[in-house]
C-alpha positions in Angstrom: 125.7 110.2 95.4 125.1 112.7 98.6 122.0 112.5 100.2 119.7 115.9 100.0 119.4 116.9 103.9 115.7 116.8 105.4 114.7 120.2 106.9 114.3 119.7 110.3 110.5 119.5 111.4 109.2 121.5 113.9 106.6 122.1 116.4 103.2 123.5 115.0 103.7 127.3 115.8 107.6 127.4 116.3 108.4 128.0 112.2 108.9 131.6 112.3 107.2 134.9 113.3 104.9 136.6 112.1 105.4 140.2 111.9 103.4 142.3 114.8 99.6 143.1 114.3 98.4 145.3 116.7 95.4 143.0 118.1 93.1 146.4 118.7 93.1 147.4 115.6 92.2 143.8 114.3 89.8 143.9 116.9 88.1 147.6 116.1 88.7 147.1 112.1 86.7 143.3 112.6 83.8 145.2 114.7 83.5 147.9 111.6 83.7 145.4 108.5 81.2 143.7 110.6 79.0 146.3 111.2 78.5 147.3 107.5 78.6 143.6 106.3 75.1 143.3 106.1 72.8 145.1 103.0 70.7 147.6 105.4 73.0 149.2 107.4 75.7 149.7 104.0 72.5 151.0 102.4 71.9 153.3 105.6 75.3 154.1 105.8 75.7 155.0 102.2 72.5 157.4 102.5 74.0 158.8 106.1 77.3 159.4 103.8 75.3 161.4 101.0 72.6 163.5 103.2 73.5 167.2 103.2 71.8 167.3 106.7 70.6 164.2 109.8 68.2 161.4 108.5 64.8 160.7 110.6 64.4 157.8 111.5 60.8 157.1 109.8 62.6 158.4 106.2 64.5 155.2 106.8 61.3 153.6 107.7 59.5 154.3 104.7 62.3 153.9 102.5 64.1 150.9 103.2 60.5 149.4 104.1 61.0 148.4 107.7 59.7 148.8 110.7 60.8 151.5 113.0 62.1 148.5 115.7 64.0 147.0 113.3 65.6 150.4 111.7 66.7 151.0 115.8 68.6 147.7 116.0 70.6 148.3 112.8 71.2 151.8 114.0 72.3 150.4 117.1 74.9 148.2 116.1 76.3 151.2 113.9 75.9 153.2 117.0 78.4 150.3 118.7 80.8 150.1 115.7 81.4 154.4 116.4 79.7 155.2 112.8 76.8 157.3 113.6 75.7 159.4 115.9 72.1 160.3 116.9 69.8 163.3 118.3 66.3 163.3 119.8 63.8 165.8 118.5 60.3 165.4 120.0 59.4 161.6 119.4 61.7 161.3 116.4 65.8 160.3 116.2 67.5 162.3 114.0 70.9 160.1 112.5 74.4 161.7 110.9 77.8 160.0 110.2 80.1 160.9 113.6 81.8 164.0 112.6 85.2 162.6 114.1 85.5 159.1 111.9 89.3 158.5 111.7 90.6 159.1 108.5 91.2 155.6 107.6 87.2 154.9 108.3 86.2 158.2 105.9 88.3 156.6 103.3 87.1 153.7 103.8 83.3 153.9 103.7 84.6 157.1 100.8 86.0 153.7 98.6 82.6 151.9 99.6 80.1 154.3 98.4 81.8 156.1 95.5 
């Protein structure tokens, strides 16, 4: 009767490769899913992605029933994540989806909200 062969073990790490994942785009895709993980700024995001023209700041406000301080840090972190864009008018900000998302983004966020 032969004796089935054990595989030979090997060091943690040494099995076999993994194929090549660009770490920036890991690293820019992780910053976006984070960005739009949490219900506000989907919700702003979504209503950014349907408005015909810039959202005020105090239409999110009244809306989405917060205060103007906390709308800025959500729109902030959108801002950091290269999602929006915003203009100053007077003593109100003016918010629009950046007009050069890369396609992949558009089709994303296109998936989200439909």
């Amino acid at each position: 009767m032969a004796l089935k062969q054990l595989p030979v073990l090997r060091q943690r790490g040494e099995c076999c490769a993994l194929p090549a994942v660009d770490v920036e785009w890991a690293e820019e895709a992780a910053s976006l899913m984070k960005a739009l993980a949490d219900p506000t700024r989907l919700t702003m995001v979504a209503a950014l992605w349907k408005a015909k023209s810039p959202v005020c700041i105090c239409d999110f406000t009244a809306d989405l029933e917060l205060s103007q301080s906390t709308i800025s840090h959500h729109m902030a972190r959108l801002k950091e994540a290269g999602l929006v864009d915003s203009e100053k008018d007077s003593i109100w900000t003016y918010y629009r989806l950046r007009h050069d998302l890369a396609p992949s983004t558009r089709k994303l966020l296109g998936q989200l909200i439909a």
